[in-house]
N, C-alpha and C positions, 0 to 999 in steps of 0.2 A: 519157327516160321519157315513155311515149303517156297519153293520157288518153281513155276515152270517153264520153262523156253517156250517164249512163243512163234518165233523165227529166227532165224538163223542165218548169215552170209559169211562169206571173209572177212576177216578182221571184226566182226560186228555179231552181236544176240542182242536179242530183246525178250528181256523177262516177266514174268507177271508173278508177284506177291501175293501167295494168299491167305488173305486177312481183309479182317472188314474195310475198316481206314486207314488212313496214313495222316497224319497231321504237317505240319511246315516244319516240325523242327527235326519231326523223325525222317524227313525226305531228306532232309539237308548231310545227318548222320550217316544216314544209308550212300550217301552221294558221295561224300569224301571216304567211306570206312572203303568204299569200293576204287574209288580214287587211288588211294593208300599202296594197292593190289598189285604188283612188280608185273609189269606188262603189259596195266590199261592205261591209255591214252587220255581217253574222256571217258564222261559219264554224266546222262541225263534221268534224271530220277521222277514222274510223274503221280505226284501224291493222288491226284483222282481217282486214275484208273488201276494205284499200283503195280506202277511198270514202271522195268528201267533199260533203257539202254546202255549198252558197253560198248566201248572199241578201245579193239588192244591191237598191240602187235606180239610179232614170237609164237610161242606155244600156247594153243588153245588152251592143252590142260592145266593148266596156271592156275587160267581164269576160270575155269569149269569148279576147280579146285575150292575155289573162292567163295564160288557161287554154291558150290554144297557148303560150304560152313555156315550160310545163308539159314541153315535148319537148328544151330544152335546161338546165330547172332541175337545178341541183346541189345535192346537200343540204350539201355541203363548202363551196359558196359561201355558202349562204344561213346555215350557221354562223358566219360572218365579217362578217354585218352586223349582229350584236346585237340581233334582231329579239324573241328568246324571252326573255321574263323569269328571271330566276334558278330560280324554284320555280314550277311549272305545276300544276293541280290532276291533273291524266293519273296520274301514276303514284301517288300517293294511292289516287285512286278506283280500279288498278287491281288494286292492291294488297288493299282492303280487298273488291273484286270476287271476287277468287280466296278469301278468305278465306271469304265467307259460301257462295261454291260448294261448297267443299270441305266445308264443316262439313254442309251438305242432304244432298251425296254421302254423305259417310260415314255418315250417320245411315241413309239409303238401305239403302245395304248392308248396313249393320246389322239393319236391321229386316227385309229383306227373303230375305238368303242368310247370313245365321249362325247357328248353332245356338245353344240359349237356353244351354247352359254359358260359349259366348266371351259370348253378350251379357251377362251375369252378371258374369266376370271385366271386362269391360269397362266397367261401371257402377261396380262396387266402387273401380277404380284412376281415375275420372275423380272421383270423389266424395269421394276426399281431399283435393283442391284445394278445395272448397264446405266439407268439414269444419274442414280447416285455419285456415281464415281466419274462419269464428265461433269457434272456439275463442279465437284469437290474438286476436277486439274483445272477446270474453267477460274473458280474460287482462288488457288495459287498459281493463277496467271500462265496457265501452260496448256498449251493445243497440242494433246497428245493423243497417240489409239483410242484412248477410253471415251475422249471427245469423239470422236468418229464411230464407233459402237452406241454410243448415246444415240449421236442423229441419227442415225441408221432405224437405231429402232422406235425414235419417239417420231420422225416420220411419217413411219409404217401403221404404227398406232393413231397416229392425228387422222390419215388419212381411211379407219377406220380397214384396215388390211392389216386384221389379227392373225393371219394363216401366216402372211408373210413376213409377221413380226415373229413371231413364234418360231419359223423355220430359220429367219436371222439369229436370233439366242442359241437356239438348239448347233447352228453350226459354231455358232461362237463357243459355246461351252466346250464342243467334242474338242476345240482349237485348244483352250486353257487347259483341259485335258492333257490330253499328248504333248503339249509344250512343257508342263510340269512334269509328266512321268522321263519327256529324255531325259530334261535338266538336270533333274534330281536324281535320276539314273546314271549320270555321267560324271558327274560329283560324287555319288557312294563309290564309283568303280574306283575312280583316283582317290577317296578317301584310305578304302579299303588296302591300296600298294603301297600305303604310307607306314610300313611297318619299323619297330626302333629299333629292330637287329641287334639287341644286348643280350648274353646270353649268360654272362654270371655277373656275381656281383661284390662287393666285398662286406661282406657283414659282421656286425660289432657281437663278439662274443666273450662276455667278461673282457678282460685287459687287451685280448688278442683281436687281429683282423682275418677272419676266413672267405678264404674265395671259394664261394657257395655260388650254385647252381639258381639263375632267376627264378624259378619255377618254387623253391624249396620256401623263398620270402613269404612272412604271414605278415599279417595287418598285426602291428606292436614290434615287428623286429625293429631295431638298429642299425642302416647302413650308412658306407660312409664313400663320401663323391667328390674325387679332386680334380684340379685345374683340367679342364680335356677332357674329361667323362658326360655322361649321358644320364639324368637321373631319370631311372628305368619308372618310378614308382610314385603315386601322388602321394604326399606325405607332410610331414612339416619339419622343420631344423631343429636340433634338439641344443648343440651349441657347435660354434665355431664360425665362419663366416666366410661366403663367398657370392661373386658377381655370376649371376647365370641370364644367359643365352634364351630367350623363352617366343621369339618372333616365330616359332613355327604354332606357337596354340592363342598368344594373344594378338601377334600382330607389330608387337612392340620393336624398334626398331634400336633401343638402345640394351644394354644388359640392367636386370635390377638386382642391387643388393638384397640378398637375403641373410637375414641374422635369427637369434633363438626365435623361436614361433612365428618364426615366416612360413607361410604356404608353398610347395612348390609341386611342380607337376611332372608328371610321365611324358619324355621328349624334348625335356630343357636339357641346358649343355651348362656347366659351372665353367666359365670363361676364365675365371682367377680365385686361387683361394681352397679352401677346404670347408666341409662339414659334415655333422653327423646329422643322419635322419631319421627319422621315424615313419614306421610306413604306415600308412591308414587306410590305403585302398590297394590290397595284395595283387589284387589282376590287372589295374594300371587302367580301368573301366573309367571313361568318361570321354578318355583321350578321341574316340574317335569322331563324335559328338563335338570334340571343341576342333577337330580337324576339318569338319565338316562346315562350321561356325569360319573358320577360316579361308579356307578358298570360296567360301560365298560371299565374304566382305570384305576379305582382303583386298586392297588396293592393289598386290602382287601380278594378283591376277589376271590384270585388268592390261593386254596387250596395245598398242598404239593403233593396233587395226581396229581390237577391239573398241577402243573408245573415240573412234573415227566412224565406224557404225552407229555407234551409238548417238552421237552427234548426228550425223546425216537423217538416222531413222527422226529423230526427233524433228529437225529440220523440214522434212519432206510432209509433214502431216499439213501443214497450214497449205501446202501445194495441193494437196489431195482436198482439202476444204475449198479452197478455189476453184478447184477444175469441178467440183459439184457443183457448186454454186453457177458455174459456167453454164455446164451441160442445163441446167433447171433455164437461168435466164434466155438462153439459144433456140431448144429446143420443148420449154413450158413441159415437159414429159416426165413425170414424176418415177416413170419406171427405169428408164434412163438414169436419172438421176442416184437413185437410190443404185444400179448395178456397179458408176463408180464411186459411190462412198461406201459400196461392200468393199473395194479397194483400197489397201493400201501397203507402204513397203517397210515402213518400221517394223513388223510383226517378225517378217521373217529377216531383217536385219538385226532385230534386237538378237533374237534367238540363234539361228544358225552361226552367225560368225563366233560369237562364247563356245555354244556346243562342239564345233570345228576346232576351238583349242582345246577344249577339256577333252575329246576324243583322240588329240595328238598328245595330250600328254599320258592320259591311257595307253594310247600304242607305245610311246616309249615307256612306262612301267613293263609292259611284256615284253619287254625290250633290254628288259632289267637297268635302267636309265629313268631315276625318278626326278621329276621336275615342278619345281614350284610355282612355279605362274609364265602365263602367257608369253610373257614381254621377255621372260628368258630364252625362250624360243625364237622366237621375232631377233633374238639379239647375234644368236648363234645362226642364223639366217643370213642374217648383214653381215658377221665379224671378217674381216682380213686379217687378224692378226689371232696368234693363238701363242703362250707361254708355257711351259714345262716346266716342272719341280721334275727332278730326277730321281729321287731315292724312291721305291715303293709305287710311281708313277708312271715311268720309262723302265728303268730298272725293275724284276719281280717283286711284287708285291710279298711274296716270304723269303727275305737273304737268312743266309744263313751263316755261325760263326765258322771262319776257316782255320783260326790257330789265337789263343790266347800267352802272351810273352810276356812272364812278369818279371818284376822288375823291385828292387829294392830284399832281394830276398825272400820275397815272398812265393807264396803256395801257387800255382797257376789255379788249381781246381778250386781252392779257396776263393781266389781271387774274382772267376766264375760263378761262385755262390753267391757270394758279396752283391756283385755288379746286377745277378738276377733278382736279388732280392729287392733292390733299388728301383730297376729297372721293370718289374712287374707293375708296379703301381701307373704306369701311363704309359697307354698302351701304342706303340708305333710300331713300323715296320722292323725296326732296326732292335728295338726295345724286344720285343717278341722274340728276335733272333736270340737273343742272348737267354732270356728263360728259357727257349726251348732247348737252348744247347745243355742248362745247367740239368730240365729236363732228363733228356738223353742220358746225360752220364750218372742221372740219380743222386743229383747233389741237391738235398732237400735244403728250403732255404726259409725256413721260418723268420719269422720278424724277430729281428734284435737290433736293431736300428731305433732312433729316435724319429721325429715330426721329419717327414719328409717333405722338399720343397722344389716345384720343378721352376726352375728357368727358363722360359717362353725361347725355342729356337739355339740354346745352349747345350744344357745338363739338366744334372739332377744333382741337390745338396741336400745331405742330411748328417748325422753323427751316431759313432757305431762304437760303447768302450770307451767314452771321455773324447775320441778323435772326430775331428771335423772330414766328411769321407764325401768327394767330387766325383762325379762320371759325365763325361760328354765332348764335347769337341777340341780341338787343342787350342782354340780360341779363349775356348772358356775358364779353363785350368791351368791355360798359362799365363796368358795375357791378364785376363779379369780376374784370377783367384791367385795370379803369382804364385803359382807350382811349378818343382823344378823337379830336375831327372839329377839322381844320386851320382855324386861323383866315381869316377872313374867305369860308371857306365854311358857316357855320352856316345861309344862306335856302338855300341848295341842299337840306342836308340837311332841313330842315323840310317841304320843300316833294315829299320821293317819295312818291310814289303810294301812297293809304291801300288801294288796291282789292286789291294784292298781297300775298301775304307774302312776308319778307323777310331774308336773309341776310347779315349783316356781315361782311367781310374785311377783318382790319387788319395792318399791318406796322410792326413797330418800334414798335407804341402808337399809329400813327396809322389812324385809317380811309382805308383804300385805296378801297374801292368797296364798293360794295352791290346786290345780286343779286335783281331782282325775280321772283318764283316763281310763275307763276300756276296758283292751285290749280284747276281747275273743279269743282264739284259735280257729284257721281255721277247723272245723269240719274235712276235708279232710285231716289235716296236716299230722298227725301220720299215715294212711295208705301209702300217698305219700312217706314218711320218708324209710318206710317198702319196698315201692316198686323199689324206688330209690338202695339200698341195694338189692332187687333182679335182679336189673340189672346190677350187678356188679360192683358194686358205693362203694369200701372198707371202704372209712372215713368218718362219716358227720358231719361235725361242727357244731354251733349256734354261733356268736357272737354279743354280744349288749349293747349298752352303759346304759341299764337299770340297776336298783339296782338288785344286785347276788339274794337274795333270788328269786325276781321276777324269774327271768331267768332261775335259778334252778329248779325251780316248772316247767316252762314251757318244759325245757330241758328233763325233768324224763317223762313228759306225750307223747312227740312227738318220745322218743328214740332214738335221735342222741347220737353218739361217747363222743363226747367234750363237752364242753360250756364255754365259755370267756365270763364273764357280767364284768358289767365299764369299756370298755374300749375305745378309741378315734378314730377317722377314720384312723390313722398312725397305731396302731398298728394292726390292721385288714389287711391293705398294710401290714405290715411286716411279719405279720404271712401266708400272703400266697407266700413271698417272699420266705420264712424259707421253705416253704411246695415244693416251686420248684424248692429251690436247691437241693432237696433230690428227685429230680426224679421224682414226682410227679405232675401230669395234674390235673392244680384245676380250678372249676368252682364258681364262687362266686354271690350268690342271694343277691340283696339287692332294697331298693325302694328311698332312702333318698338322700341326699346332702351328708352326713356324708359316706356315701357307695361309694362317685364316686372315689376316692383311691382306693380301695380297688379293684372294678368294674375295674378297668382301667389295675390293677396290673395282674389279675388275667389269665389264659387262654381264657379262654372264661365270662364275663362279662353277666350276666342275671339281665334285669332290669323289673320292677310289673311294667305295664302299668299306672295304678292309681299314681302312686310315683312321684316323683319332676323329672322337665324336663331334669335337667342336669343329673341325674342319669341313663333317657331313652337316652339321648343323647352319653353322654362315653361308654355306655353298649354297647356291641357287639350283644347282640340278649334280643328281649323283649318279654315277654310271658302276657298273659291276666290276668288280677288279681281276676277273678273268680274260678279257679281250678290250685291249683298245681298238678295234676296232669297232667299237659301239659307239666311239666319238665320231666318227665315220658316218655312221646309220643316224645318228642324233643330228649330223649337218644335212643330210638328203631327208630325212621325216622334217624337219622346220624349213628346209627349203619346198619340199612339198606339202605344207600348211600352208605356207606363204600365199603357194600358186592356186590353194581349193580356197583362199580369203576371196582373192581377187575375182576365181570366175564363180562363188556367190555373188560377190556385187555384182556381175553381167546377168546371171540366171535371175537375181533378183529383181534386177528395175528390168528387163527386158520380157519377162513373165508377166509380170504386176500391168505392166503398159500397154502391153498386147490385149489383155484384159480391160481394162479402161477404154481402150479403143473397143474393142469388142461391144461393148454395155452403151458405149453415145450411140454405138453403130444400132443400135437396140436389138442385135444378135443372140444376146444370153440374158434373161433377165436378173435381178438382184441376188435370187437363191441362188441360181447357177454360179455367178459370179462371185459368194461368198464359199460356197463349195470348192471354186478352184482355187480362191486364193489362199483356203487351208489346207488345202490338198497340196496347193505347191512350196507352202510352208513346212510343214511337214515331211515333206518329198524330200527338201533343200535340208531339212533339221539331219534326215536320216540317213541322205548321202554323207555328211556332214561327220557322221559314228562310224564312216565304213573304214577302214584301216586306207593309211596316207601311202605303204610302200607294199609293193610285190612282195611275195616269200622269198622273191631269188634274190633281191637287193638288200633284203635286213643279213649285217654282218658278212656281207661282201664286197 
């Protein structure tokens, strides 16, 4: 396949493909394979004409490079590298493209080459649809748009003014038109950033567990999903039993038990428990379909603005019924009358203020900050109070181990394999540290362990060789599993380093060794902390189930308000419980298992993308774990939704009214008057989509 440049600037070519067609899915292929290309930017692909745009930065010949390979690209190969997301916006918008063509065409023709009997018959049978449907809100007792699109055009029609009925529908349709293509356009974009970030998985091989590659799962494998995990795959439970997490695809707001031949889906979180699964849909295909399902009926969704327009919109129609009614009884002027019953402010209140959320939660997806519904935004808007988990949250997201001290005689490297091999199975910050250190030094750690069992916000317990083997906090090993440090090693154990935090592993009830963690502070933390506070953020927490000194130390360097160290995932839930009866909108960060209480409790729920699944799963909005300062960006994008909710409602009723006046004043007639008010709906819909922040203010 040849390519040739058709122009050329700085940073930018545009090329033409020559070949007869292009189809939608081959445009999509060619869009991303070029995408892919180490120094383009973007990339617009024009299946009509066979042209694509590029813009890169760097070195031309990169992309020149690129675009000669152009001569032996296959679309069949580049099918096979999974480059194209599931759902692309292409055939959406090409769809709704041909739609609103078709609707100009035919009205075209209409107006232009039929004689006024077809266009008569042809008004009449389009105008049962508009009749219908006030009849049927009339029927359920409810004076809504559809009521006022009725009159409008049964009016038009009584009064034998079929042109004028005919160009009332026609603008109505183009209205229904473009309000479904944003809608539904703004909901695929947020569908489509809804991605489940799992990248392997543990799969049942004869007796053994391998941690395989997602990609590698077929439909009939075997895998297996504990306490914290994410089931990547729709599948059904073959045996074992656990409580999962599934609010992000049904809605449901409590966990359901799944047991043998339960169903369960790609994007559920197993809350407690274990099981083995069987996979029956390899690609995880449906999920986006039921995500889609989801933010359109989710209650989630549905912010306090938003259903304060909704309200008003409804409200206002029997006013717009009246003030027709008026104008007719005032001024007997049927053309009048009908200018303001083309009016009214439901249309573009229903529509733009949803649209204005769904487009802010879009920006924050680019934003890499994905967010569940409206009212979590709205919440982060109002909050004064904000809480901190420290390990993974404030602290870097990958510690790392600094010194392994064992103890009882045992192996240090050993005792490293042991703790990774335990500690693989659920995945945390701190859990990570310690495989990758076993990792590093090449200490393979195959399974020889029994049923592993995690302890919400403790440890981990299993048995290794007839012995009962603990790893986790010294709360948990001492206190709760009465583990003790071998005699005549007690100054050892007094004497580990207070600077680290610190992991307990015991065997048989004795301590084995102890896992020094070193956490580092998030370079960014303490400006974010600072900035946070300059946005009007009164209170900022820390709390962590780490030892006080630790915490302390970390607390004095970042500058928050408070700090709670030891304490348990309940009392973190209670303290923000405490925080909101006192009037107070809290936001709570955390990354762990131990966090999702707390995360669930809170106003608004903020989960580190890197963190355990069930934490991203309860959270109400997740942020990227490379910059906290995106909490920052996430409080000015919902403070600036806030501020485009409110001057909607101004452009709204003050547009709409002007109009109304306009139409008694008999200034514009009915046509006119329904042309602006979907012109101004539309206008409002699509200011609505435009990004909430400056470039210079996101992550500054």
């Amino acid at each position: 396949m040849k390519c040739i440049i058709r122009h050329e600037s700085r940073g930018r070519l545009r090329v033409h493909l020559c070949r007869a067609r292009m189809t939608l899915r081959e445009a999509d292929l060619l869009e991303y394979s070029l995408r892919a290309v180490e120094g383009v930017t973007e990339v617009k692909v024009y299946d009509r004409t066979q042209d694509a745009v590029v813009l890169y930065r760097g070195k031309r010949e990169a992309v020149l490079r690129a675009l000669g390979a152009l001569g032996e690209f296959s679309f069949e190969k580049a099918e096979t590298l999974d480059l194209v997301p599931e759902h692309t916006p292409r055939v959406l918008n090409r769809e709704f493209e041909d739609k609103l063509a078709g609707t100009v065409m035919r009205r075209m023709i209409s107006k232009l080459f039929l004689p006024v009997p077809v266009t008569t018959a042809i008004s009449l049978f389009r105008s049962v649809k508009y009749i219908r449907e006030g009849l049927r809100a009339l029927w359920h007792g409810k004076l809504s748009v559809a009521v006022l699109d009725a009159t409008a055009v049964s009016v038009s029609m009584l009064r034998g003014d079929f042109s004028t009925a005919g160009s009332v529908m026609f603008m109505l349709r183009l209205g229904e038109i473009l309000e479904e293509w944003t809608h539904k356009k703004s909901v695929a974009d947020l569908a489509g950033a809804m991605a489940l970030n799992v990248d392997k998985v543990w799969l049942k091989a004869g007796d053994t567990e391998v941690l395989a590659p997602l990609t590698e799962v077929k439909a009939g494998d075997c895998i297996v999903v504990r306490t914290g995990n994410m089931i990547p795959l729709d599948g059904r439970v073959v045996s074992g039993e656990a409580t999962v997490n599934q609010s992000s695809i049904t809605g449901e707001s409590l966990p359901v038990v799944k047991r043998e031949g339960s169903p369960v889906y790609a994007g559920t979180v197993a809350e407690e428990g274990e099981c083995l699964i069987r996979v029956e849909k390899a690609s995880g295909e449906g999920r986006y379909d039921r995500i889609v399902r989801m933010i359109e009926e989710s209650e989630k969704l549905k912010s306090t603005a938003e259903d304060k327009a909704a309200r008003l919109a409804d409200r206002l129609v029997p006013y717009t019924l009246g003030g027709t009614a008026a104008t007719w009884l005032l001024t007997r002027n049927i053309t009048k009358t009908l200018a303001v019953l083309m009016v009214d402010f439901s249309c573009a209140l229903k529509l733009a203020i949803p649209i204005a959320v769904l487009s802010a939660m879009r920006e924050s997806s680019a934003n890499h900050i994905s967010v569940k519904g409206g009212r979590f935004l709205e919440a982060v808007a109002k909050a004064d109070t904000v809480v901190f988990d420290k390990t993974g949250t404030l602290t870097h997201a990958t510690p790392t181990v600094a010194e392994v001290i064992p103890f009882g005689g045992h192996n240090a490297d050993e005792m490293l394999r042991l703790a990774a091999c335990l500690e693989e199975h659920y995945p945390h910050s701190m859990a990570n540290a310690v495989v990758e250190a076993a990792r590093e030094k090449g200490l393979s750690h195959e399974e020889y362990h029994s049923r592993v069992e995690y302890v919400v916000a403790h440890g981990i317990s299993s048995t290794v060789e007839g012995k009962k083997v603990l790893i986790g906090s010294a709360h948990f090993v001492f206190e709760d599993e009465g583990c003790r440090v071998s005699a005549g090693e007690e100054a050892a154990f007094a004497a580990l380093p207070e600077k680290y935090s610190q992991l307990y592993l015991c065997i048989a009830g004795e301590l084995a060794a102890v896992i020094c963690i070193y956490d580092p502070l998030r370079a960014e933390a303490k400006d974010a902390v600072a900035a946070l506070h300059g946005c009007g953020i009164n209170k900022i927490v820390m709390m962590t189930g780490d030892n006080r000194r630790t915490a302390e130390a970390v607390a004095a360097l970042v500058g928050v308000d408070a700090c709670y160290a030891e304490v348990l995932p309940e009392d973190k839930a209670n303290f923000i419980r405490a925080e909101k009866a006192k009037g107070h909108t809290v936001i709570m960060i955390g990354d762990g298992v131990n966090d999702s209480p707390a995360l669930s409790e809170a106003d608004a729920g903020i989960a580190i993308s890197t963190g355990a699944a069930i934490a991203r799963e309860i959270a109400d909005i997740t942020i990227a774990s490379e910059d906290l300062f995106a909490l920052v960006t996430l409080r000015r994008l919902s403070e600036a939704l806030m501020a485009r909710i409110h001057q909607n409602y101004r452009t709204i009723v003050g547009f709409n009214l002007m109009l109304i006046i306009l139409g008694v004043a008999g200034l514009i007639p009915p046509t006119t008057s329904a042309l602006l008010h979907n012109a101004s709906t539309l206008g409002i819909s699509l200011h609505s989509m435009t990004s909430l922040l400056p470039e210079e203010e996101k992550n500054s």
